[in-house]
N, C-alpha and C positions, 0 to 999 in steps of 0.2 A: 346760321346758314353757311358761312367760309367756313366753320370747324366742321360738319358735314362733308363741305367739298375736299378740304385738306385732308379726314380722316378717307375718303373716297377714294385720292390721289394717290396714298400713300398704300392703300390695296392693292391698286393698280400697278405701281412699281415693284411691289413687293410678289407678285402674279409672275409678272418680265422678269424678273429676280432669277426666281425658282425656274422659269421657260427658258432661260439662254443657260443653264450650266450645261458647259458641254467638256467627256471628260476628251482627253489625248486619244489621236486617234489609235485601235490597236487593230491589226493586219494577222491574220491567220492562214496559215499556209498547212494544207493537210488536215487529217480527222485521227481520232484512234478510234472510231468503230470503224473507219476503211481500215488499219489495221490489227482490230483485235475480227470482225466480220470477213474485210474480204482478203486480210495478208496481204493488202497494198503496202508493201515496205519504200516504194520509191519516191524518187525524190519529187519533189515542190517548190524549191526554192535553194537558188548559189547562192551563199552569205556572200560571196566576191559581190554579188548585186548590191551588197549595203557597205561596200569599204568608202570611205571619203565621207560619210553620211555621220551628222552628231548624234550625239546623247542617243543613241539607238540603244533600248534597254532589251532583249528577247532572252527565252527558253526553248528548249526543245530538244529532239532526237535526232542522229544522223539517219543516209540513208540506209536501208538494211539495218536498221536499228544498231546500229556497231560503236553507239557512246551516245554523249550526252553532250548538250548547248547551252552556256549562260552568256549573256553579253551583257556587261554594266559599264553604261556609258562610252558604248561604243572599244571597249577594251573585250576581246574576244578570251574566250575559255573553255578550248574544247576536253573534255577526259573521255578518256577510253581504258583501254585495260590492254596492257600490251603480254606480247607469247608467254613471257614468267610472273604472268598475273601480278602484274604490278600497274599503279596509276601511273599515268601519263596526259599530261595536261600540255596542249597547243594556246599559241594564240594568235595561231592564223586565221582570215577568213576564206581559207581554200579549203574549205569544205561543202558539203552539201546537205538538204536536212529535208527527212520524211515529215517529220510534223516542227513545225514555227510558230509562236505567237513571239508579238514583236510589238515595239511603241515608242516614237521617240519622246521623250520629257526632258527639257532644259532645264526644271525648275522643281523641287521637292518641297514639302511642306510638312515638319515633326508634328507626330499628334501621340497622344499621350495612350500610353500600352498598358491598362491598369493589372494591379497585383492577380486582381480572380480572372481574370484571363490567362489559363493552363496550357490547354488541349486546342488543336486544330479547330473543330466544333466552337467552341467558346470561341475563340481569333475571328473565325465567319460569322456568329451573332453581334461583335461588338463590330464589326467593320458595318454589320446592316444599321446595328445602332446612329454611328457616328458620323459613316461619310459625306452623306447630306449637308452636311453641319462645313465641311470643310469642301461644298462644291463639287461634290464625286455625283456621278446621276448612274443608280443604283441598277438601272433597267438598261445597261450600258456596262461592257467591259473595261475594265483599269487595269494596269498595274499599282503594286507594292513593293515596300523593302522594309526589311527589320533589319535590325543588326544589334548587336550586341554578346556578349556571353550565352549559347545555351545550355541547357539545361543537359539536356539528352536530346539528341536526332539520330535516326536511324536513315541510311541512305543506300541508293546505291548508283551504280553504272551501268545501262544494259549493254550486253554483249550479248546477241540474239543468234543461234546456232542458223547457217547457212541451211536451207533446205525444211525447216521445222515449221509447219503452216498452219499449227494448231498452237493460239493466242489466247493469253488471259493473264491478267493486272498479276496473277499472283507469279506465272510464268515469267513474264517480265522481269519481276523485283528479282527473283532468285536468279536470272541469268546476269551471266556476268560479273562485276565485284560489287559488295555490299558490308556494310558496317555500321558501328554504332559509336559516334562522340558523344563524350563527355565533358559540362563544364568547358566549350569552345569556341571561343570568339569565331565568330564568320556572318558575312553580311549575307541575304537571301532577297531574292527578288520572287516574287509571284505575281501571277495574274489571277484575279477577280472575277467572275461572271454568273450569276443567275441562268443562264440559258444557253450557256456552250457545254454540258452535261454530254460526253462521248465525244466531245469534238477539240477539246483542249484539258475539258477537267474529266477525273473520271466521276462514275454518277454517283457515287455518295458524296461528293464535294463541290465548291463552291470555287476551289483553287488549286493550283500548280503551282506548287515552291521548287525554284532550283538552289544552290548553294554555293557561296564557295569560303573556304577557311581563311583567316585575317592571314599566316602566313604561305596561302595560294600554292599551298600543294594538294590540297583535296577540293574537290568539286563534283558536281553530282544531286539526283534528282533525289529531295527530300520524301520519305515515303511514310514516317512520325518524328513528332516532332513537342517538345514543351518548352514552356514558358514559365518564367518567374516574377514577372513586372519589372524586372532590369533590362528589358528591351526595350529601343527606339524603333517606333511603326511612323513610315514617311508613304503620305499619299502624293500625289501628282499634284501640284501649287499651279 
């Protein structure tokens, strides 16, 4: 009869377990179907709103699409593309941004980046795999970060022509500057979600990676990307 009730108890706990993970709160500010649909390029939110503020981890776009936004740990990284098409990287927060997602996390937690995980696709099966496992609640947006040596990523900056109100993913990639490293350390932060499809990821994906190179002169929205299993993948702890 008590191993009954101890085996009962321990359902019980194990029930509230699984009911209380709750991941870091994540904040979104703007859509990309308002601007790939309605060419809503403005703004949503002052990064000056989060100066003084910790561990604030976010991505995104300025307004008018005119560069790109990573923030790691509250250290600010804006690039853009300046008149002689060259990179140019701020790390002010006197800027302004059409689309934000944003989170703050104190705390990371390594989890292990196995060798057959290649490809973007494969990175979003084993994240649905594992992050349970490490207190992620999957029906819930997160971020992430990997770092390490990659492989190949191809990237770019947008720089979105003034006036031009016909949008599309592949418009995007090609305005502005874009490229492809090789073999290059840089740490990437992304967001996670099942169900922000046109509103943070686009609809073939599950995430938004931004980037930036271990010596912090390139930065910029990942748009492919591979894996070797010599990466470290850190969920929110």
């Amino acid at each position: 009869m008590h191993s009954k009730i101890f085996i009962i108890l321990l359902a019980i706990i194990g029930l509230n377990a699984c009911s209380t993970i709750e991941n870091p709160k994540v904040e979104i500010y703007g859509a990309l179907f308002e601007m790939m649909h309605q060419g809503n390029l403005s703004t949503r939110i002052d990064l000056n709103s989060l100066k003084g503020k910790k561990h604030i981890y976010g991505l995104g776009a300025l307004t008018d699409l005119k560069g790109e936004i990573l923030i790691m740990d509250s250290n600010v990284f804006i690039s853009s593309e300046t008149q002689n098409g060259d990179i140019e990287i701020s790390n002010s927060y006197n800027y302004r941004a059409a689309l934000f997602v944003q989170s703050q996390v104190s705390k990371w937690q390594k989890v292990e980046l196995p060798p057959f995980v290649h490809t973007v696709s494969q990175l979003e099966d084993y994240i649905d795999s594992e992050a349970e496992k490490y207190g992620i609640d999957l029906e819930k947006p997160f971020p992430f970060i990997i770092s390490g040596v990659i492989p190949d990523a191809k990237w770019h900056i947008i720089n979105w022509p003034e006036g031009d109100t016909e949008h599309s993913h592949t418009k995007h990639i090609n305005s502005g500057l874009s490229g492809n490293l090789i073999e290059t350390s840089m740490k990437i932060l992304g967001f996670y979600s099942k169900h922000h499809k046109a509103i943070f990821t686009h609809h073939t994906t599950n995430v938004h990676m931004h980037f930036l190179t271990n010596d912090k002169k390139i930065s910029g929205h990942i748009d492919e990307i591979s894996f070797d299993g010599n990466q470290q993948l850190f969920f929110p702890n």
